[in-house]
C-alpha positions in Angstrom: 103.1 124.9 158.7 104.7 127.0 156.0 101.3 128.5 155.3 101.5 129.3 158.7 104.9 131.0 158.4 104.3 133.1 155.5 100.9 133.4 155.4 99.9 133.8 151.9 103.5 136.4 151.1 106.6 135.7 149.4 108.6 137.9 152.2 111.2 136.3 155.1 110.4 135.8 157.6 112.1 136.4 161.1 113.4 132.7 162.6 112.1 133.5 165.9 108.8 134.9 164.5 108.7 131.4 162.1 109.9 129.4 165.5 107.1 130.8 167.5 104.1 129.7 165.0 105.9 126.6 164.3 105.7 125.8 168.0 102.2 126.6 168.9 100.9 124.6 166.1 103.3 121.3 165.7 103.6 118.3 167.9 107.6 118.1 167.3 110.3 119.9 167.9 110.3 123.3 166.0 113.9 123.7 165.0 113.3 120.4 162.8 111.4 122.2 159.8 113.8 125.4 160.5 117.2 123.4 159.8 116.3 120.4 158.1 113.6 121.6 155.0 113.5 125.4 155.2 116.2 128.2 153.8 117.8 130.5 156.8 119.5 133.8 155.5 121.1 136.7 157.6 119.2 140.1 156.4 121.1 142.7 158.4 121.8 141.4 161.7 119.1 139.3 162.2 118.2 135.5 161.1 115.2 135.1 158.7 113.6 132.1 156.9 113.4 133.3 153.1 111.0 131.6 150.3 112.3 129.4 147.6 110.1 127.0 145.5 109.4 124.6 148.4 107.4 128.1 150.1 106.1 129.1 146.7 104.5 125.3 146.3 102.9 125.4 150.0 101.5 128.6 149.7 100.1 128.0 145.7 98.7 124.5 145.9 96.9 122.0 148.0 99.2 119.4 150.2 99.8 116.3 148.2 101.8 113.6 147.4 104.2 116.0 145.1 104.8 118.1 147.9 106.2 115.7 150.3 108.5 114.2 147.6 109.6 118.0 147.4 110.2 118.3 151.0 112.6 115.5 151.1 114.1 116.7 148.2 115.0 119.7 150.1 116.5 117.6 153.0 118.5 115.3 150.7 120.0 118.5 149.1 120.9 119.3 152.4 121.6 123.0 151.8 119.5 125.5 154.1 121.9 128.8 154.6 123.1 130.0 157.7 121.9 131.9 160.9 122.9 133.9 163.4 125.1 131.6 165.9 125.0 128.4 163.7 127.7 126.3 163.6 129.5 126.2 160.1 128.2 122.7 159.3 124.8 123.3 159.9 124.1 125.2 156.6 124.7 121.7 155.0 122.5 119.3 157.9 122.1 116.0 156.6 124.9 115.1 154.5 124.3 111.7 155.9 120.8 111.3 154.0 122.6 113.0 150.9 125.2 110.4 150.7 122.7 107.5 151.6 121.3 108.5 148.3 124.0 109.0 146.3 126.2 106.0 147.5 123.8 103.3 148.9 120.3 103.6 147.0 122.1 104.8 143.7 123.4 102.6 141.0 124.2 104.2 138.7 121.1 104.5 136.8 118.2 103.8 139.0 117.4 103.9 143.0 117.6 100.4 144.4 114.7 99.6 146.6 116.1 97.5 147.9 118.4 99.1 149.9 115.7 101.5 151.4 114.9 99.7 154.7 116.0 100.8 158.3 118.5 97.9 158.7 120.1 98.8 155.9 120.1 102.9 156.6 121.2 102.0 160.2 124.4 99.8 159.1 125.2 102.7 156.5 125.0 105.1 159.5 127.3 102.7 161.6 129.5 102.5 159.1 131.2 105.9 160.0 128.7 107.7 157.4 127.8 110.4 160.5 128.2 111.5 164.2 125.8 111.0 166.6 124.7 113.1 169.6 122.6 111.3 172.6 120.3 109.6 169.9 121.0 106.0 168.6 121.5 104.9 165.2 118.1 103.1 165.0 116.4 106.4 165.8 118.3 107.9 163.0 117.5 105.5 160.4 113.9 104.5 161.2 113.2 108.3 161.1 115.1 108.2 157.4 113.2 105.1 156.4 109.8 106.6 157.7 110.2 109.9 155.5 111.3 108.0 152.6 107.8 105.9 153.3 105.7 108.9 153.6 106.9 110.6 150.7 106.5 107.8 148.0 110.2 107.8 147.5 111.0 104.2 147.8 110.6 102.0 144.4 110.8 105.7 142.3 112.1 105.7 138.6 112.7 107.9 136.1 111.1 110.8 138.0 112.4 113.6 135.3 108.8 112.5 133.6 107.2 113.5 136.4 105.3 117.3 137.1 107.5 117.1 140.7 110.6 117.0 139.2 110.7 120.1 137.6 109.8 121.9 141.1 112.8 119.9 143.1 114.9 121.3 140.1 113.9 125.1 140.8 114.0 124.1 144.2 117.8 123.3 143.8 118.9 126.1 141.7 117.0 128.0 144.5 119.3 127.0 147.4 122.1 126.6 145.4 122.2 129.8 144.1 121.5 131.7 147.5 124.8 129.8 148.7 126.7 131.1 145.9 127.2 128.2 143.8 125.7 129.5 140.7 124.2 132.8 139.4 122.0 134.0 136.2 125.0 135.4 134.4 125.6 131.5 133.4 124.8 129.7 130.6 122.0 126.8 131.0 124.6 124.6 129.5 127.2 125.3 132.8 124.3 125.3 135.1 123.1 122.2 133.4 127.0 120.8 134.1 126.6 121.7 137.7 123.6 120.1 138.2 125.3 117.0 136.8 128.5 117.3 139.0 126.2 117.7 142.2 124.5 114.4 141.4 121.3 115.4 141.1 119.9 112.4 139.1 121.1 110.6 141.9 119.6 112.7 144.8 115.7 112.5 143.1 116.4 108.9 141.2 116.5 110.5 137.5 116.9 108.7 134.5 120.6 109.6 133.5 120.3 109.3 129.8 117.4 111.2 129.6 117.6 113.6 132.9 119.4 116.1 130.9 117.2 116.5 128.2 114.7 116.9 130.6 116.8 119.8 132.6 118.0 121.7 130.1 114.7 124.1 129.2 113.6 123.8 133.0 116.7 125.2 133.5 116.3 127.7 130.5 112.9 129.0 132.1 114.6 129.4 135.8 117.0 131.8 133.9 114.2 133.7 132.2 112.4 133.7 135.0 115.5 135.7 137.2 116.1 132.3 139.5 114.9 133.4 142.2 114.4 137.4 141.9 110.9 135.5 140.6 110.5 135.2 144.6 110.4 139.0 145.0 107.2 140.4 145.3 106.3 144.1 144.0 105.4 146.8 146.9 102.0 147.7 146.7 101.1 151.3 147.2 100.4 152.2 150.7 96.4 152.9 151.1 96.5 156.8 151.7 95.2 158.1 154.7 91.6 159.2 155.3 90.9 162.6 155.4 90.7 164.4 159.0 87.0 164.4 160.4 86.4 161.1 158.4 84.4 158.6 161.0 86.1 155.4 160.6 84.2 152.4 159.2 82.9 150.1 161.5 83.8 146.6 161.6 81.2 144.1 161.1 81.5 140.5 162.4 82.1 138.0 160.0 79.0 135.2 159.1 80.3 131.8 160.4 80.7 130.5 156.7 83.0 133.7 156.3 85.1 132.9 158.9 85.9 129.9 157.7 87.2 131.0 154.6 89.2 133.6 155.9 90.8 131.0 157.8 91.9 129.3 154.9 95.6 129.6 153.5 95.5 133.0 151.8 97.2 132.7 147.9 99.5 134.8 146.6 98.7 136.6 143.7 101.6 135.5 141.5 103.7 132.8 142.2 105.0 131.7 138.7 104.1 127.8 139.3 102.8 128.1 135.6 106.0 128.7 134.6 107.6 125.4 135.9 104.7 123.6 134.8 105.8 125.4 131.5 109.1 124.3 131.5 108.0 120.8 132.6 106.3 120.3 129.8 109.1 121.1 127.7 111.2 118.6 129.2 108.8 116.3 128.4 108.7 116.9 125.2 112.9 116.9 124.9 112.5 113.6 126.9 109.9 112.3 124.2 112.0 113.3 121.6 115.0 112.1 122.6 113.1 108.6 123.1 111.7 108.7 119.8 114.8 109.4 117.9 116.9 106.8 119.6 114.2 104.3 118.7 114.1 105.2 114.8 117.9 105.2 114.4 118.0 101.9 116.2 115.3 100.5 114.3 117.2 101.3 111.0 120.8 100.8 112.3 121.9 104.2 112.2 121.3 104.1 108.4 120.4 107.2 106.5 117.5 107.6 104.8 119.2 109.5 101.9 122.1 107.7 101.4 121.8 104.1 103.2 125.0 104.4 104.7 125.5 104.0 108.5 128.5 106.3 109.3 131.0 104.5 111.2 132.7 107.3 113.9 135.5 105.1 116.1 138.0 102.1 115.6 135.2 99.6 116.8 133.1 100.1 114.8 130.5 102.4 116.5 128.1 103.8 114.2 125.8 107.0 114.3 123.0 109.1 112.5 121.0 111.7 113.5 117.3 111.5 113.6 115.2 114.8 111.5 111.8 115.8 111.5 110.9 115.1 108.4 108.2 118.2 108.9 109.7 120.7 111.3 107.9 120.5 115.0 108.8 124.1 116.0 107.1 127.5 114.7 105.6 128.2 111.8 105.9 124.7 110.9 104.1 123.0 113.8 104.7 119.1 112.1 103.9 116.7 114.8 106.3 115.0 117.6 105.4 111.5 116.4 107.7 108.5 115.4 105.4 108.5 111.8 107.4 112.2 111.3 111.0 111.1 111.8 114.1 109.4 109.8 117.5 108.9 110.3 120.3 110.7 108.4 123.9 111.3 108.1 125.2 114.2 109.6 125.3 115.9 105.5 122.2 114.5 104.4 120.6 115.4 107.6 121.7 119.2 106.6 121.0 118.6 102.8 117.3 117.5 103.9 116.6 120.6 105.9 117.4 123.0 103.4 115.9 121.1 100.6 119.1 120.2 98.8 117.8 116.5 98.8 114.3 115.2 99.2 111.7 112.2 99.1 109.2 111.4 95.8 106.0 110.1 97.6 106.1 108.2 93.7 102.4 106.6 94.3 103.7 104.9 97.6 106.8 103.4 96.0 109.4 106.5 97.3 112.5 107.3 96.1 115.0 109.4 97.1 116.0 112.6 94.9 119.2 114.9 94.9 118.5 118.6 93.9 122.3 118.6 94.3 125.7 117.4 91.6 125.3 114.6 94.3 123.7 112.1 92.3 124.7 108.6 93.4 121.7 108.0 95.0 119.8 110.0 93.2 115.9 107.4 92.4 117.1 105.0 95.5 114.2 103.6 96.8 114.0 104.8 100.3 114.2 101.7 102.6 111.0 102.4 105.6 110.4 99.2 107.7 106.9 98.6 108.4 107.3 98.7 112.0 108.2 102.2 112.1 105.1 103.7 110.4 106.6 106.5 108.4 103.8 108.9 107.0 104.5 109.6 103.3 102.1 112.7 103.3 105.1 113.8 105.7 107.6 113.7 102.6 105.0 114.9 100.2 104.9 117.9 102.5 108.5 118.5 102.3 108.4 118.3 98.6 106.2 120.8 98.2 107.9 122.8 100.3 111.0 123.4 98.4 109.2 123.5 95.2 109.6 120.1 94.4 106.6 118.5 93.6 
């Protein structure tokens, strides 16, 4: 259907242009896909349908199960824009199926399954959560329960690991920025506290601890990208005219085999879904990092390595460390995101060890900890590594070397 619409270009299209296609080739009601899922925007004095990242994933890959977890996204965000004669609330349409997310499938930290079946939708509906025209609740909430089905929704956790997630993200920042909310002069870090304000982990069933590790560099890359002057596409040079006298070419029918590929959804030539797989990947990798750190500094009771001493940071007793590569992961370094590459460390000793001030003596396998600093307390401690961790020594040895140590 959006194929349809755009066919194969990034540029709006005109609602009534978008409401005809949609009309001759869906079974349903037209205005559906034009309030519910797509964006509207008033371009002059007339009503077009613009692209955002649910357009740009039609148009640049195959239908699939990804794509219809995007689409609801879109409705559960329940932000399209505005048209010519709408009615003020219909630029947000389904606040109802945003705050059945947020309130009744949300807990806090996960989406209950539970709660996803059409008894349940329809007694949240009856409960005063919307307004109802001729339809009957159970219409409403078996339709709700049916696009929950068909988009793979129900039982989802932790979706910031998956390849999705990063497009319902853009997606958001999309609509969200073509309503005003935010703009490219901010910071990732403000956009990043916007996202969290809106509920967004709750609206795509995000892990909470580890969403925003995850959102931060997808956010990053929707900044360096322009948000969403990415969607514009470059005029192309109009083909000049041909010369007077010149006989025009004639046009030769198409094989059969060539017609049906010309049928086919036409692809843009750029539409940047390399870049949120780009910045996908990098949330993973915050994500995995995150994970991995947590698990060393539990592992050794927020303990540093250097100095054995497990800062304590509030009247209860609450401790903390930070976790280091031990080899740095980023450029020129390239040490490896790997549990065998990490240990924990004060906040000083954590700073001491990155700029060589204190280091690890491989010693043969029996490692001690040295001070290049007048801290010498600790200076020969045997560094404590439990055997469950796997700490690589050749890590250390690196180090060492490094600062001239060894």
């Amino acid at each position: 259907m959006i194929n349809a619409v755009f066919d194969g270009s990034l540029k709006p299209v005109p609602r009534d242009t978008a409401r005809e296609i949609i009309g001759k080739i869906a079974n349903g009601d037209p205005l559906v896909p034009l309030n519910f899922f797509l964006y509207n925007r008033v371009i002059g004095s007339e009503s077009y349908i613009v692209p955002d990242q649910l357009v740009l994933e039609a148009l640049a890959r195959d239908h699939d199960e990804s794509f219809d977890r995007l689409a609801m996204c879109a409705m559960n965000f329940s932000r399209v824009g505005v048209w010519d004669k709408a009615r003020s609330y219909q630029s947000h349409p389904a606040p109802w199926a945003r705050r059945f997310a947020v309130e009744e499938i949300w807990d806090g930290t996960r989406w209950d399954r539970s709660q996803i079946t059409s008894d349940k939708i329809e007694h949240f509906f009856e409960g005063g959560a919307m307004i109802y025209g001729s339809d009957a609740p159970r219409k409403f909430a078996t339709n709700l329960h049916y696009l929950y089905q068909q988009s793979s929704l129900i039982g989802l956790t932790s979706s910031e690991r998956e390849d999705w997630w990063a497009s319902a993200l853009f997606l958001f920042l999309d609509r969200c920025m073509m309503d005003g909310e935010i703009n490219t002069k901010m910071s990732a870090d403000d956009i990043l506290a916007f996202v969290i304000s809106e509920e967004f982990w709750a609206l795509t069933a995000a892990n909470p601890s580890l969403a925003p590790y995850a959102a931060k560099p997808i956010i990053e890359e929707y900044l360096d990208l322009g948000g969403i002057a990415r969607l514009e596409e470059e005029e192309k040079p109009e083909t000049p005219p041909a010369k007077a006298g010149t006989p025009p070419k004639p046009k030769v029918p198409l094989a059969p085999a060539a017609r049906q590929a010309a049928a086919k959804r036409k692809k843009p030539n750029d539409l940047h879904l390399t870049a949120v797989q780009r910045a996908y990947a990098q949330a993973q990798r915050q994500v995995r990092n995150r994970q991995h750190a947590e698990w060393v500094k539990n592992l050794y009771e927020n303990r540093c390595a250097i100095c054995g001493a497990a800062l304590t940071v509030d009247p209860r007793g609450k401790t903390y460390s930070e976790a280091g590569h031990v080899k740095p992961v980023g450029e020129p370094f390239n040490g490896p995101d790997h549990l065998a590459n990490i240990l924990p460390f004060c906040p000083n000793h954590h700073k001491a060890f990155d700029r060589g001030g204190v280091w690890i003596d491989p010693n043969g396998g029996s490692p001690l900890v040295r001070s290049a600093t007048n801290e010498t307390h600790f200076d020969k401690r045997k560094l404590v590594l439990l055997s469950e961790h796997g700490f690589n020594l050749g890590y250390a040895e690196w180090h060492a070397h490094y600062f001239a140590h060894l």
